[in-house]
C-alpha angles and dihedrals in degrees: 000000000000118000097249085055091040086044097055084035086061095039089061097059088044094066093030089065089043093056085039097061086034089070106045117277128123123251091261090054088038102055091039082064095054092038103235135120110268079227088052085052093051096048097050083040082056090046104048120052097192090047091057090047086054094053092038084055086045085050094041091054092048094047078049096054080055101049086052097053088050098051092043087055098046080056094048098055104279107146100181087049088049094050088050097053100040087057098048090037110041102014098155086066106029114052138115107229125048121214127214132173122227111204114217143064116286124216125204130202116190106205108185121209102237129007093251090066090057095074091041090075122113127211 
């Protein structure tokens, strides 16, 4: 094979692995379409800056079309969806715990039961 037919051979799956993830598979299925290795991917990912950029955008769409679908649920009634968003959006307001912080030292006694426990602890 020479290397200008290697070279569109290997721009296909390229972009076969990019469709691929655009749609929604995962980098194993991706790369069994295009009929390359996962390890193969991730090298010419290494490789290539501009081809990693392309695959981060691929993954960045996908983690929006999420978002989307999250928000739109939380409008529609989705309690759960709304719980979530209001924690990873507006965290300082929405937690469950609340944190406060005790000035001061602190000093522990350990008082055992009976006498036979005392030599069952492990440092």
């Amino acid at each position: 094979m020479s290397n200008a037919s290697g070279a569109s051979l290997k721009k296909k799956r390229i972009e076969s692995v990019l469709d691929s993830l655009a749609k929604g598979s995962s980098f194993l299925k991706a790369c069994k379409a295009a009929d390359i290795d996962q390890a193969t991917f991730w090298r010419w990912r290494q490789k290539d800056k501009e081809l990693d950029q392309q695959v981060i955008q691929v993954l960045d769409s996908r983690t929006q079309t999420v978002e989307d679908a999250l928000y739109a649920g939380a409008t529609k009634g989705n309690v759960v969806a709304q719980i979530f968003w209001l924690k990873n959006r507006a965290g300082n307001r929405w937690k469950d715990r609340q944190e406060q912080t005790v000035e001061g030292g602190l000093d522990i006694t350990i008082r055992y039961a009976n006498e036979k426990d005392r030599g069952n602890t492990k440092s």
